[in-house]
mmCIF file of the N, C-alpha and C atoms, coordinates in Angstrom:
data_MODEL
# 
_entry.id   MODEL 
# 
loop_
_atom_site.group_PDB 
_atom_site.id 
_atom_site.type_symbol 
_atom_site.label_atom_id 
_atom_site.label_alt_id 
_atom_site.label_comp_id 
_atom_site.label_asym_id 
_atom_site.label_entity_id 
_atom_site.label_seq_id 
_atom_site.pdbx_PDB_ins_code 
_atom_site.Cartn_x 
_atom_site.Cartn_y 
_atom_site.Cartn_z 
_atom_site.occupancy 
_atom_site.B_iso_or_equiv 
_atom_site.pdbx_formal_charge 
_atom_site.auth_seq_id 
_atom_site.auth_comp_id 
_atom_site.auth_asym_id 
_atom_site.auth_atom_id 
_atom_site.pdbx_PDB_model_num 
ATOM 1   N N  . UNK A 1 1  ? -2.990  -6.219 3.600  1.00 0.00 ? 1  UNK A N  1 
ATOM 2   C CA . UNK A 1 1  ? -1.611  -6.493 3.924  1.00 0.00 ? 1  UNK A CA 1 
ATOM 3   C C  . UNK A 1 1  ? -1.117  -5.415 4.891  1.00 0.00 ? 1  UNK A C  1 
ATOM 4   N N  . UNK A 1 2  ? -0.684  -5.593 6.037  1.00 0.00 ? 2  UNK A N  1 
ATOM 5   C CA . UNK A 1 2  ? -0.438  -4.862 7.283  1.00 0.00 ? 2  UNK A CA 1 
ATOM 6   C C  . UNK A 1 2  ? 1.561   -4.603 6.464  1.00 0.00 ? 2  UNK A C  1 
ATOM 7   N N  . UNK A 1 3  ? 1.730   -3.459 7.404  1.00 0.00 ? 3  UNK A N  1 
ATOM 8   C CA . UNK A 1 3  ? 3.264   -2.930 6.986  1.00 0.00 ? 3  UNK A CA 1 
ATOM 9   C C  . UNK A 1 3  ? 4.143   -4.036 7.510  1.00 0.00 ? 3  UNK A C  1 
ATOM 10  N N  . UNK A 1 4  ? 4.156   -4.428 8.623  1.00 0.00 ? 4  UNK A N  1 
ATOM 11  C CA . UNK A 1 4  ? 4.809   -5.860 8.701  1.00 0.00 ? 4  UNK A CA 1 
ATOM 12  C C  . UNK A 1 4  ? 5.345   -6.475 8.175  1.00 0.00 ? 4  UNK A C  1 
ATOM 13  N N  . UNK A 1 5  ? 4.936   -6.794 6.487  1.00 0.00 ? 5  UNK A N  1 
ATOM 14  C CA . UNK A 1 5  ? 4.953   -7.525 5.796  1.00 0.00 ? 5  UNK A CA 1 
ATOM 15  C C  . UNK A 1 5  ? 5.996   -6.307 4.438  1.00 0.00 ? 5  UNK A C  1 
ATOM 16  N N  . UNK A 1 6  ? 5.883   -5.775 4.592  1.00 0.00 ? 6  UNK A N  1 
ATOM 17  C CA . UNK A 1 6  ? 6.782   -4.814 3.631  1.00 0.00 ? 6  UNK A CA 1 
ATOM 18  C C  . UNK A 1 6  ? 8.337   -4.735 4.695  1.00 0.00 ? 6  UNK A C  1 
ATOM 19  N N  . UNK A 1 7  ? 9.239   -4.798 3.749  1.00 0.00 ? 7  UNK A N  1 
ATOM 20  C CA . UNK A 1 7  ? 10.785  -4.424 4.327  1.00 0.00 ? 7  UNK A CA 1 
ATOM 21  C C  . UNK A 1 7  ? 10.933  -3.000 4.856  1.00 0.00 ? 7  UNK A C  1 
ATOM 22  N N  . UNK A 1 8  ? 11.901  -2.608 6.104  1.00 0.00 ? 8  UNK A N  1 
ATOM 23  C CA . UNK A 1 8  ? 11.837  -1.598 6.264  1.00 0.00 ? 8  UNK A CA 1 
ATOM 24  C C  . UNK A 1 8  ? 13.682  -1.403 7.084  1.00 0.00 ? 8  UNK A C  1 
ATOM 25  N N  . UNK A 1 9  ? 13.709  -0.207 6.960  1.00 0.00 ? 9  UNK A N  1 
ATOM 26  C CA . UNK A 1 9  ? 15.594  0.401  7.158  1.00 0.00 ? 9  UNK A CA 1 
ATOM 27  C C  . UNK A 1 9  ? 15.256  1.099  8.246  1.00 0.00 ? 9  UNK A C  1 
ATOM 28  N N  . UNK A 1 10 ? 15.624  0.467  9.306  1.00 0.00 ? 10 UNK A N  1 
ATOM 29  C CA . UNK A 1 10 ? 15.611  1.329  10.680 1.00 0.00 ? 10 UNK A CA 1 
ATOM 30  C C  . UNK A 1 10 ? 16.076  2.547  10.938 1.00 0.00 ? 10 UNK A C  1 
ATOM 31  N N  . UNK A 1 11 ? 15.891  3.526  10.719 1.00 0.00 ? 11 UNK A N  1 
ATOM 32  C CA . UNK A 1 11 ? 16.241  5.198  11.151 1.00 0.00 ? 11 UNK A CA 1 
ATOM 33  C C  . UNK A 1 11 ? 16.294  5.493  11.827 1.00 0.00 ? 11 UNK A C  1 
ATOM 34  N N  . UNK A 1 12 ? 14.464  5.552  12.595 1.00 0.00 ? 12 UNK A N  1 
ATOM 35  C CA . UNK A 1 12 ? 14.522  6.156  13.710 1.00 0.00 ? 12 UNK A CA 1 
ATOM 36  C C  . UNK A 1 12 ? 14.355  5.677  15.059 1.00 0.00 ? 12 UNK A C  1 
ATOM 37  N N  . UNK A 1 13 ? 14.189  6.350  16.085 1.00 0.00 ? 13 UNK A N  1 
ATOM 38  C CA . UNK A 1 13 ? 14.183  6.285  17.556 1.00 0.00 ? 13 UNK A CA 1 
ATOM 39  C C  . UNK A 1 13 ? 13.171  5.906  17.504 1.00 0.00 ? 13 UNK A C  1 
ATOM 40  N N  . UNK A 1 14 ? 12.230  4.653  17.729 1.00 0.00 ? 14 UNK A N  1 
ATOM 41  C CA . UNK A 1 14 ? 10.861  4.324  17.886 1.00 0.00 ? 14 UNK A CA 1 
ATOM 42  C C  . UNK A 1 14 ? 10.896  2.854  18.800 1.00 0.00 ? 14 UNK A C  1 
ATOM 43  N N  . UNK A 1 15 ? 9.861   3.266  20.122 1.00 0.00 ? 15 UNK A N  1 
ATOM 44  C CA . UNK A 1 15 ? 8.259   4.581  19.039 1.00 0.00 ? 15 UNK A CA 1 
ATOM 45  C C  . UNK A 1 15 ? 8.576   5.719  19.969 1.00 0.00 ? 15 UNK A C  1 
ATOM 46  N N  . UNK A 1 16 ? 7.850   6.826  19.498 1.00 0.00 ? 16 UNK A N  1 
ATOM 47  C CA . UNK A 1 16 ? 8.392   8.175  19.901 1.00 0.00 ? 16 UNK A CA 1 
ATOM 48  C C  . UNK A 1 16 ? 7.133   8.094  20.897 1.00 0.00 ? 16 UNK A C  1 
ATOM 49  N N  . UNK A 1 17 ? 7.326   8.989  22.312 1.00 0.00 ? 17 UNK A N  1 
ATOM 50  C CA . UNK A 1 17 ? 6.384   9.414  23.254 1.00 0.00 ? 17 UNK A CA 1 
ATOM 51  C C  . UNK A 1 17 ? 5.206   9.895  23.058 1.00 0.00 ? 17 UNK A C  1 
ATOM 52  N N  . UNK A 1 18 ? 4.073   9.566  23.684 1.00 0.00 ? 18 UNK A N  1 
ATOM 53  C CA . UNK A 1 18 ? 2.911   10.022 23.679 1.00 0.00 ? 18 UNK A CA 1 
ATOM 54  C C  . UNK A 1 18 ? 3.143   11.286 24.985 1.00 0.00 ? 18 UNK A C  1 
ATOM 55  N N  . UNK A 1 19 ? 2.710   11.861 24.983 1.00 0.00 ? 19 UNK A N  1 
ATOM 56  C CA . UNK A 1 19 ? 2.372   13.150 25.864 1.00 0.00 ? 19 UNK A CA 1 
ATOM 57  C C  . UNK A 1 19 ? 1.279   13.816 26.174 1.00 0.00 ? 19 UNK A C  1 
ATOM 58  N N  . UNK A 1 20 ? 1.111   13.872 27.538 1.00 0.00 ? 20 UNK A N  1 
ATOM 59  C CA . UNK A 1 20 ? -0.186  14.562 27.813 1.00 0.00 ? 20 UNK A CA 1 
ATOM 60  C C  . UNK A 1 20 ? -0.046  15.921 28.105 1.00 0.00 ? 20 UNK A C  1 
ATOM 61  N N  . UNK A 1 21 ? -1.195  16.382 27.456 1.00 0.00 ? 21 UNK A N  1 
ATOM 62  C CA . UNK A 1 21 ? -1.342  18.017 27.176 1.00 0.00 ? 21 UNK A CA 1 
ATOM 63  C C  . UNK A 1 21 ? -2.469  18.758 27.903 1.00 0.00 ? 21 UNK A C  1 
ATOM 64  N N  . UNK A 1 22 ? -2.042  18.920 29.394 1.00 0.00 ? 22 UNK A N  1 
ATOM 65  C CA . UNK A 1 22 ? -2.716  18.645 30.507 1.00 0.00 ? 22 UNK A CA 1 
ATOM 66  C C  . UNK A 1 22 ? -3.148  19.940 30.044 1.00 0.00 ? 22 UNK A C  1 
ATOM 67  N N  . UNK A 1 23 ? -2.764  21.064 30.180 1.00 0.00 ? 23 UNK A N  1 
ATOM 68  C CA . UNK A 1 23 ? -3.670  22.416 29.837 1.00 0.00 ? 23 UNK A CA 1 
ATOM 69  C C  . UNK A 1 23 ? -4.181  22.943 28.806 1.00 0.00 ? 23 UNK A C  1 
ATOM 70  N N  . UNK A 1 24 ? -4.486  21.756 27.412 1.00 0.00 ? 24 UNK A N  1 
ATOM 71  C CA . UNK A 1 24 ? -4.600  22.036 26.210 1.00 0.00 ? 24 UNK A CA 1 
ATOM 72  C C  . UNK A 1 24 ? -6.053  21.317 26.655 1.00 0.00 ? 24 UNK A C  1 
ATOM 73  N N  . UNK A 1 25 ? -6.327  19.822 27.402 1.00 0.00 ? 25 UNK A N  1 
ATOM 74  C CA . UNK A 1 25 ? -7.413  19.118 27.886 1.00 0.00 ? 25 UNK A CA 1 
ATOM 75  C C  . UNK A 1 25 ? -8.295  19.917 28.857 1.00 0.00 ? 25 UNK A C  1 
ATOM 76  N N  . UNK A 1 26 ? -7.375  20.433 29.480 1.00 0.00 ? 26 UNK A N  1 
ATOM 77  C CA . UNK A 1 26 ? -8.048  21.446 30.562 1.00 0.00 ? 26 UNK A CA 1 
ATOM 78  C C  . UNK A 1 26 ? -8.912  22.534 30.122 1.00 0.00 ? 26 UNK A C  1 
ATOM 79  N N  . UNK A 1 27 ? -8.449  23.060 28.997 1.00 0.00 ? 27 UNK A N  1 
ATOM 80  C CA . UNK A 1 27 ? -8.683  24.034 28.178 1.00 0.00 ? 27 UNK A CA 1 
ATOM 81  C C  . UNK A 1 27 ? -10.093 23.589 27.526 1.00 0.00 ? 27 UNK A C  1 
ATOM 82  N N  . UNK A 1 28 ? -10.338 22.753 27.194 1.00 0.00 ? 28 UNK A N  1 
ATOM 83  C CA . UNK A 1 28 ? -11.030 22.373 25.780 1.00 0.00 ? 28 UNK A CA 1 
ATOM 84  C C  . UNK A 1 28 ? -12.250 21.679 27.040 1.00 0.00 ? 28 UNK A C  1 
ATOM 85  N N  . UNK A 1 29 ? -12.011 21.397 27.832 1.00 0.00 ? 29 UNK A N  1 
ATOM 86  C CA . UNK A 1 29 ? -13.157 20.607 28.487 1.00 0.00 ? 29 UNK A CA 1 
ATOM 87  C C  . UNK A 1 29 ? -13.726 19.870 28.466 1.00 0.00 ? 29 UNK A C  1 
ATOM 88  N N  . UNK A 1 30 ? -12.873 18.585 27.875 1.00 0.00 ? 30 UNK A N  1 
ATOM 89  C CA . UNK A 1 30 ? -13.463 17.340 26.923 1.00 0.00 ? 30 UNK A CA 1 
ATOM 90  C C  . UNK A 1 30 ? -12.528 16.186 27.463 1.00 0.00 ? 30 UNK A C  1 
ATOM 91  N N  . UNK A 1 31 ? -11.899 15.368 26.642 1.00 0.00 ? 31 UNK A N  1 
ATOM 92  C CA . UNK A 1 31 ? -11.232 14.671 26.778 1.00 0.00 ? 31 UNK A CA 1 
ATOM 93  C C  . UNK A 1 31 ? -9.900  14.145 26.914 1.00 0.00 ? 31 UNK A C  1 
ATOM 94  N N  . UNK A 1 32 ? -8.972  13.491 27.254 1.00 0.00 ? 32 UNK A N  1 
ATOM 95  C CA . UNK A 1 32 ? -7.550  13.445 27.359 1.00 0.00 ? 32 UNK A CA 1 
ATOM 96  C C  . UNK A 1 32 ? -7.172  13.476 26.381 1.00 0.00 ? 32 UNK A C  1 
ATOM 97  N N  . UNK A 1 33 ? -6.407  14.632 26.047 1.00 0.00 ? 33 UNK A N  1 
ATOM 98  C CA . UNK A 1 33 ? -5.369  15.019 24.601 1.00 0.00 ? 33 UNK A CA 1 
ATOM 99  C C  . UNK A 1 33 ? -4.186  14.398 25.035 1.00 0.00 ? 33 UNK A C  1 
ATOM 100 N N  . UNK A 1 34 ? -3.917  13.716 24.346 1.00 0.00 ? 34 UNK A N  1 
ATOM 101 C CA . UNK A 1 34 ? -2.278  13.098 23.923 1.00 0.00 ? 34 UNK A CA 1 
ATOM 102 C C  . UNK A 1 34 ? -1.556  13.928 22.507 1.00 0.00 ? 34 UNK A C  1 
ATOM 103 N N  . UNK A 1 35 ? -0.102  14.349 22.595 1.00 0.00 ? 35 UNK A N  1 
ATOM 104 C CA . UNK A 1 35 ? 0.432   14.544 21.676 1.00 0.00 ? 35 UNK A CA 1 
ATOM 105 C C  . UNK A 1 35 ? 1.543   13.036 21.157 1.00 0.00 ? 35 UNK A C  1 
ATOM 106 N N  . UNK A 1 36 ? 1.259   13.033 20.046 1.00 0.00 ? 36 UNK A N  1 
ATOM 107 C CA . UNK A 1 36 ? 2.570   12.328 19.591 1.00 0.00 ? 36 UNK A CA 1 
ATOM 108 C C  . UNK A 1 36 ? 3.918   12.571 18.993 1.00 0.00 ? 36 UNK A C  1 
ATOM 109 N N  . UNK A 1 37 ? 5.149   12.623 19.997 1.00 0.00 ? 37 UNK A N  1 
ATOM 110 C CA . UNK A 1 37 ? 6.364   13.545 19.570 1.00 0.00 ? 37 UNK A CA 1 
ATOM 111 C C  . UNK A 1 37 ? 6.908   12.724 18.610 1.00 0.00 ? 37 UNK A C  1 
ATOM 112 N N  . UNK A 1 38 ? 6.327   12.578 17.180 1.00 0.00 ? 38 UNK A N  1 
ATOM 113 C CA . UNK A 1 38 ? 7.449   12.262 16.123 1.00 0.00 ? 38 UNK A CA 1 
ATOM 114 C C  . UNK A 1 38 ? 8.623   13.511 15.696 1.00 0.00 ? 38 UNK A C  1 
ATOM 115 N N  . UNK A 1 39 ? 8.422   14.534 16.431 1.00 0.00 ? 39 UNK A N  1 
ATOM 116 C CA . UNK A 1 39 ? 9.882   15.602 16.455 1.00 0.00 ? 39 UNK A CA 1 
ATOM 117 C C  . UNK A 1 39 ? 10.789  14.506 16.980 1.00 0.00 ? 39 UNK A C  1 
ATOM 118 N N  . UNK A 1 40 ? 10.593  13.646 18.052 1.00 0.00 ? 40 UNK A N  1 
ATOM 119 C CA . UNK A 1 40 ? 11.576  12.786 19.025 1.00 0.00 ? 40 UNK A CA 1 
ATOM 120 C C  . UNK A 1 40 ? 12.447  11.747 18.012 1.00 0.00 ? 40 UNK A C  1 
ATOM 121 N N  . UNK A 1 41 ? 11.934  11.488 16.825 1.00 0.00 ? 41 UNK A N  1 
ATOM 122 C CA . UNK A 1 41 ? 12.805  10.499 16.246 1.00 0.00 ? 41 UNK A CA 1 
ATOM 123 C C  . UNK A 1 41 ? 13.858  10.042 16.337 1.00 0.00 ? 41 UNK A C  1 
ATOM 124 N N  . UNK A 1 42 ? 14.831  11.141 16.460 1.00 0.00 ? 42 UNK A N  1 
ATOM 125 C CA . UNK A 1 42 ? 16.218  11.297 16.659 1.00 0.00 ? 42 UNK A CA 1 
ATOM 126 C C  . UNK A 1 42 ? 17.314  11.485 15.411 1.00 0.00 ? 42 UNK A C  1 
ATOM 127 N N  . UNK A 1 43 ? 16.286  11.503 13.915 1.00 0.00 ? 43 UNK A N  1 
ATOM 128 C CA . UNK A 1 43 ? 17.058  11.847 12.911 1.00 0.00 ? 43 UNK A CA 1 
ATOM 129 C C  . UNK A 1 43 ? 17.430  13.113 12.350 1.00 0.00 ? 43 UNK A C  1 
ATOM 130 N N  . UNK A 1 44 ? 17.777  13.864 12.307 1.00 0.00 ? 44 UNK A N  1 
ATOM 131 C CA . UNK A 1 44 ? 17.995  15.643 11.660 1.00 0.00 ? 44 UNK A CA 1 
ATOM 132 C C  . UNK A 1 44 ? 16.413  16.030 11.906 1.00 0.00 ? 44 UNK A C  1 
ATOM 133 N N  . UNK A 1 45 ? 15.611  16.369 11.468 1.00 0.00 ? 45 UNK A N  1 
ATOM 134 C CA . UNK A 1 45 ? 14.363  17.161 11.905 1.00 0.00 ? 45 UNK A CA 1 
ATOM 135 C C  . UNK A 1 45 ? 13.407  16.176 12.562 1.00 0.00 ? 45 UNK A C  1 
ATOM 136 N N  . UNK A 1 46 ? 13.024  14.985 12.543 1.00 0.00 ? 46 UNK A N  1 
ATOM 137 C CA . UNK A 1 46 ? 12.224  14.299 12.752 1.00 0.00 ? 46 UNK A CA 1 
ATOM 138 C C  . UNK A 1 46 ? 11.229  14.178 11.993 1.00 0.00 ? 46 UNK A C  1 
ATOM 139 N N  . UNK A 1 47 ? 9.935   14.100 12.783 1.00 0.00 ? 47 UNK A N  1 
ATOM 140 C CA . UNK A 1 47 ? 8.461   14.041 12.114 1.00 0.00 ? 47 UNK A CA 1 
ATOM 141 C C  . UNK A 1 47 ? 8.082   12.626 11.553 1.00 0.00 ? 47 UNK A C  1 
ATOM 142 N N  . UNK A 1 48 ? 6.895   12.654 10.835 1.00 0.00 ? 48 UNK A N  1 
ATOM 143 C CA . UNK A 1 48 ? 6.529   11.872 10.220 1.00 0.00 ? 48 UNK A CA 1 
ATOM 144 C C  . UNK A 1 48 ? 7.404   11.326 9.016  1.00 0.00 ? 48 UNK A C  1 
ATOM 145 N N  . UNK A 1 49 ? 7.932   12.260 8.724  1.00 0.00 ? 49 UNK A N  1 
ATOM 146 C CA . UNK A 1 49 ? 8.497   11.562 6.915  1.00 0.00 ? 49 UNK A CA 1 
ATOM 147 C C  . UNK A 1 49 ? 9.701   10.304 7.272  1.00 0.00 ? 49 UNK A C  1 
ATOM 148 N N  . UNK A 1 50 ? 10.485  10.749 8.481  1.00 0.00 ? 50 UNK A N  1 
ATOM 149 C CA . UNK A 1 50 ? 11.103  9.477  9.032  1.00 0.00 ? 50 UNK A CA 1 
ATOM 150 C C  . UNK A 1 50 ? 10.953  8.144  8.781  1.00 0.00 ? 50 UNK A C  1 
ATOM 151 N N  . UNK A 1 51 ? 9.275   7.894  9.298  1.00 0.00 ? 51 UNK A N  1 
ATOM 152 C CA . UNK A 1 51 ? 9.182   6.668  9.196  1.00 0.00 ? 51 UNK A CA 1 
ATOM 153 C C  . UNK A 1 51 ? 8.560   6.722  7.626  1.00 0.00 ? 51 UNK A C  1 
ATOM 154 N N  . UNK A 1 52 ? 8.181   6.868  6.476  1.00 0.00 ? 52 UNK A N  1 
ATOM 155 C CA . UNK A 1 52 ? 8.513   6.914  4.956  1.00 0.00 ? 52 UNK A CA 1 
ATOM 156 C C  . UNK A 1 52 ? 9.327   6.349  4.530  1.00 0.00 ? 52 UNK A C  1 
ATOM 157 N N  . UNK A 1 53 ? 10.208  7.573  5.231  1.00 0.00 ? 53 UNK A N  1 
ATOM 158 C CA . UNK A 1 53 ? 11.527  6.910  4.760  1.00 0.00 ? 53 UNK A CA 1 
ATOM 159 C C  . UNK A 1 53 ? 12.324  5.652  4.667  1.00 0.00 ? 53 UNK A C  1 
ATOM 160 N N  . UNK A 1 54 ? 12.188  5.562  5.971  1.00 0.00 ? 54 UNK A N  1 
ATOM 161 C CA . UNK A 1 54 ? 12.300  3.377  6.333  1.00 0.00 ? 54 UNK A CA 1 
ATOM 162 C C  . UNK A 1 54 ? 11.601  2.927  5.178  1.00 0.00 ? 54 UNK A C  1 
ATOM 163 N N  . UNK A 1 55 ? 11.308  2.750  5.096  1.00 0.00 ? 55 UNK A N  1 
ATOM 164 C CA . UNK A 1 55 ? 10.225  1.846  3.963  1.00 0.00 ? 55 UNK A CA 1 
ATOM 165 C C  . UNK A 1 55 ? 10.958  2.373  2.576  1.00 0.00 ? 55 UNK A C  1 
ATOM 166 N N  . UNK A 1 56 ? 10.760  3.518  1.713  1.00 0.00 ? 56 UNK A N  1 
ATOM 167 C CA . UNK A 1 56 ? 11.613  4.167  0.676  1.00 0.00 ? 56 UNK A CA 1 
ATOM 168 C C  . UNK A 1 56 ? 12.803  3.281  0.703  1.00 0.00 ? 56 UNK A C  1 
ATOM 169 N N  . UNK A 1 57 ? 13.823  3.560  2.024  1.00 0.00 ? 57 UNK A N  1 
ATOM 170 C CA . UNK A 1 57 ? 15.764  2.925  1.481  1.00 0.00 ? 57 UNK A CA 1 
ATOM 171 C C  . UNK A 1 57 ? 15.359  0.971  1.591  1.00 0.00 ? 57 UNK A C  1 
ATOM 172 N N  . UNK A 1 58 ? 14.797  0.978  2.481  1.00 0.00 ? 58 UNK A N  1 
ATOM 173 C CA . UNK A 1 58 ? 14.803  -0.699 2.413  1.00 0.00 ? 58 UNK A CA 1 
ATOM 174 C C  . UNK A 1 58 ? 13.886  -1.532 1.174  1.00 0.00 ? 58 UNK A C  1 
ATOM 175 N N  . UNK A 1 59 ? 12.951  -0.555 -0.071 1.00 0.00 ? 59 UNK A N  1 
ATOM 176 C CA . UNK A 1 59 ? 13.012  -0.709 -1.042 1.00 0.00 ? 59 UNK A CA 1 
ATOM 177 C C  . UNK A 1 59 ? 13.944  -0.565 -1.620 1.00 0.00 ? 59 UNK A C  1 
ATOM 178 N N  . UNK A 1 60 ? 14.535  0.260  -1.904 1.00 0.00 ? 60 UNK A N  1 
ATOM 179 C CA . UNK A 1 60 ? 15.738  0.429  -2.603 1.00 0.00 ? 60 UNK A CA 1 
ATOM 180 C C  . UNK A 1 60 ? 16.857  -0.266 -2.710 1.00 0.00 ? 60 UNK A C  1 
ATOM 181 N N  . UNK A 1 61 ? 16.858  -0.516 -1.281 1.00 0.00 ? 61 UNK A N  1 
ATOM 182 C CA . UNK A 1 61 ? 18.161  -1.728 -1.211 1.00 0.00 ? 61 UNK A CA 1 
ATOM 183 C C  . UNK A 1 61 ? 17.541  -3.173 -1.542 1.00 0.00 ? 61 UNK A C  1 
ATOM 184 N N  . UNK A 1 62 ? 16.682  -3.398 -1.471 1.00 0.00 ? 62 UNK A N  1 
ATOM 185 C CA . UNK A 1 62 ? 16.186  -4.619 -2.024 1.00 0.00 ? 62 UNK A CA 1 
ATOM 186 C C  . UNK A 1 62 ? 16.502  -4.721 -3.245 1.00 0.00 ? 62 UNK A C  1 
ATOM 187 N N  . UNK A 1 63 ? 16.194  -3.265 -4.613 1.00 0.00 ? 63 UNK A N  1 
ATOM 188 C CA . UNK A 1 63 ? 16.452  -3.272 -5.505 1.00 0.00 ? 63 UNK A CA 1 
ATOM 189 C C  . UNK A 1 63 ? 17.864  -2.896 -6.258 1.00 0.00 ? 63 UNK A C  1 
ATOM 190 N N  . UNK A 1 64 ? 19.147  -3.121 -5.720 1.00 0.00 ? 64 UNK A N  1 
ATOM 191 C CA . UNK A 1 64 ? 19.928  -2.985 -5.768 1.00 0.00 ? 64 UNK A CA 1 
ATOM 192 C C  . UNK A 1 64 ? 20.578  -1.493 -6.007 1.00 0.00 ? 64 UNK A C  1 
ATOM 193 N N  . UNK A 1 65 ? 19.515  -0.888 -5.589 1.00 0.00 ? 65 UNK A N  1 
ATOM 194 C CA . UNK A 1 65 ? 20.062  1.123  -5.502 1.00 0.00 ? 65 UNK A CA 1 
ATOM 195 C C  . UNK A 1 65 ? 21.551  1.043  -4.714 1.00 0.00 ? 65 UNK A C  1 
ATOM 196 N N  . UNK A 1 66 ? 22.144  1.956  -4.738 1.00 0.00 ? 66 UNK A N  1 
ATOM 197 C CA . UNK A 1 66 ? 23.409  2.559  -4.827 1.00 0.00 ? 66 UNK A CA 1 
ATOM 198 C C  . UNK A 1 66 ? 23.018  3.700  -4.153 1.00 0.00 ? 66 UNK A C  1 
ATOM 199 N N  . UNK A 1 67 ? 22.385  4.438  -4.443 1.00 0.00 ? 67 UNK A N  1 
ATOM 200 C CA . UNK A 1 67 ? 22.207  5.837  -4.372 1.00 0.00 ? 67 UNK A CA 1 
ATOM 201 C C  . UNK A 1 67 ? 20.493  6.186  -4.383 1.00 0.00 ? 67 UNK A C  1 
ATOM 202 N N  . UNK A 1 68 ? 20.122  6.808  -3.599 1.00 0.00 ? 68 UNK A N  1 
ATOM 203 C CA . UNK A 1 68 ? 18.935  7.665  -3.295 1.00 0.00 ? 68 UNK A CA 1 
ATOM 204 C C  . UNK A 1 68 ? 18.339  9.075  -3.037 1.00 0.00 ? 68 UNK A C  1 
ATOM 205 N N  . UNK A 1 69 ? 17.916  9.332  -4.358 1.00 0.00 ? 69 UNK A N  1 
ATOM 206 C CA . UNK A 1 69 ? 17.117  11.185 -4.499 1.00 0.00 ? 69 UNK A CA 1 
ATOM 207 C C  . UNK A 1 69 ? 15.996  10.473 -4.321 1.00 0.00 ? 69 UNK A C  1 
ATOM 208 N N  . UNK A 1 70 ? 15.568  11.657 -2.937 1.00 0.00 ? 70 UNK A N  1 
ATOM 209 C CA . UNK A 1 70 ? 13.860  11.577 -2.496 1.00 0.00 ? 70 UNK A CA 1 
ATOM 210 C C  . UNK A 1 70 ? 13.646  13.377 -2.138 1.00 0.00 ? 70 UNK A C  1 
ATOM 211 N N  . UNK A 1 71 ? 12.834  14.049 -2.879 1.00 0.00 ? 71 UNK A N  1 
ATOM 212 C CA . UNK A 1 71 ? 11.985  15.072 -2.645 1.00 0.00 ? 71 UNK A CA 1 
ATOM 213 C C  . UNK A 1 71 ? 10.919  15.094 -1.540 1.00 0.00 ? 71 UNK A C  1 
ATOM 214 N N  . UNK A 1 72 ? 10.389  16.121 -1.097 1.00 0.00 ? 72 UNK A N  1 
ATOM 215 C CA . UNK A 1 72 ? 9.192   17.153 -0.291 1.00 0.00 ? 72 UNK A CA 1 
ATOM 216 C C  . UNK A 1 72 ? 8.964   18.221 -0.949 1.00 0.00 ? 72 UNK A C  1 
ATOM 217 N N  . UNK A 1 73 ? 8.720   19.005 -0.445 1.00 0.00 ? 73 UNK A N  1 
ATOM 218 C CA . UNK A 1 73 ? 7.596   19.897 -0.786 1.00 0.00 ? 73 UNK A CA 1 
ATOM 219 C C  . UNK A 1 73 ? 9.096   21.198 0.227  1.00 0.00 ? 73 UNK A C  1 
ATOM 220 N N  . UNK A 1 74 ? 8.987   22.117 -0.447 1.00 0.00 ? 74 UNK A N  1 
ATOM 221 C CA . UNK A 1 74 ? 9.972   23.003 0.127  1.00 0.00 ? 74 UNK A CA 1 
ATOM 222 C C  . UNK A 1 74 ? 10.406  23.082 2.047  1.00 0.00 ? 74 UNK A C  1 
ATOM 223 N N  . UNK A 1 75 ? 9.161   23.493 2.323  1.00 0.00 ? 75 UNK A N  1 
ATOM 224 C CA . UNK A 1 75 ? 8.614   23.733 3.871  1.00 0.00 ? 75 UNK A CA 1 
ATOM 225 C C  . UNK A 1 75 ? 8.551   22.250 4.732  1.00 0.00 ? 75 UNK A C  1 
ATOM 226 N N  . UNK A 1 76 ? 9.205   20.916 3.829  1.00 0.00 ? 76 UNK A N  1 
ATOM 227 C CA . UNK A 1 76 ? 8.638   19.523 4.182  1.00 0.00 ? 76 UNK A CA 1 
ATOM 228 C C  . UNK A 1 76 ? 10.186  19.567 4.956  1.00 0.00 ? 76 UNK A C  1 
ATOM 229 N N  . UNK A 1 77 ? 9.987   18.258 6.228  1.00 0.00 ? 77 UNK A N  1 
ATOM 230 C CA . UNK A 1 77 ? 11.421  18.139 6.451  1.00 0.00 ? 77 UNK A CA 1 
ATOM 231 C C  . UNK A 1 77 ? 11.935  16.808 5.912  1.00 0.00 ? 77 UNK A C  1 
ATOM 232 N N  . UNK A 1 78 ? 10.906  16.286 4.999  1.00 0.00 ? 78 UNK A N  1 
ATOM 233 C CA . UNK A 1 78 ? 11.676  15.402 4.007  1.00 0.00 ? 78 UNK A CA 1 
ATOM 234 C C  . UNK A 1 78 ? 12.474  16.187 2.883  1.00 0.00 ? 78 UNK A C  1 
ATOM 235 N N  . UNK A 1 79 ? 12.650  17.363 2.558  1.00 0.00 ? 79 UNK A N  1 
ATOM 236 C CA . UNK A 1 79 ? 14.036  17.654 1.843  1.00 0.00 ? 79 UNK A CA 1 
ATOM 237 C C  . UNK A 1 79 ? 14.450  18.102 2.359  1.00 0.00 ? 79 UNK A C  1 
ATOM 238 N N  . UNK A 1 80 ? 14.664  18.503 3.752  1.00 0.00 ? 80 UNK A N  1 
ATOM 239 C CA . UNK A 1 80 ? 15.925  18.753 4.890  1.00 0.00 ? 80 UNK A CA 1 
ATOM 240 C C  . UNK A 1 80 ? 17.424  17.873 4.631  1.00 0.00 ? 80 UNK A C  1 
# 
């Protein structure tokens, strides 16, 4: 079952930029490095937990939540 198929609460800015990391490729002497800026989201810190999150509230609201406590890990910017 592809995510598609699960409900999801639009947050963020997507999809966030790929970026080339011309002197990181240059460096390494191999192949084209791409970064992916999920910093770019556009929500308070960004990152990965963003898109989590979509998925987390649009469960919730399916299940008639009101209100939502979601934890990380101290250093995470999911408890930002």
């Amino acid at each position: 079952m592809g995510l598609s198929a699960h409900p999801r609460f639009r947050l963020a800015a997507l999809p966030t930029p790929l970026q080339y990391a011309e002197r990181l490729t240059a460096e390494l002497g191999g192949p084209k490095i791409y970064l992916k800026r999920d910093d770019l989201t556009g929500l308070a810190m960004g990152g990965n937990k963003t898109r989590k999150l979509e998925y987390l509230v649009a469960d919730a609201l399916a299940n008639g939540a009101t209100h939502l406590i979601t934890v990380g890990a101290a250093q995470s910017n999911h408890a930002r």
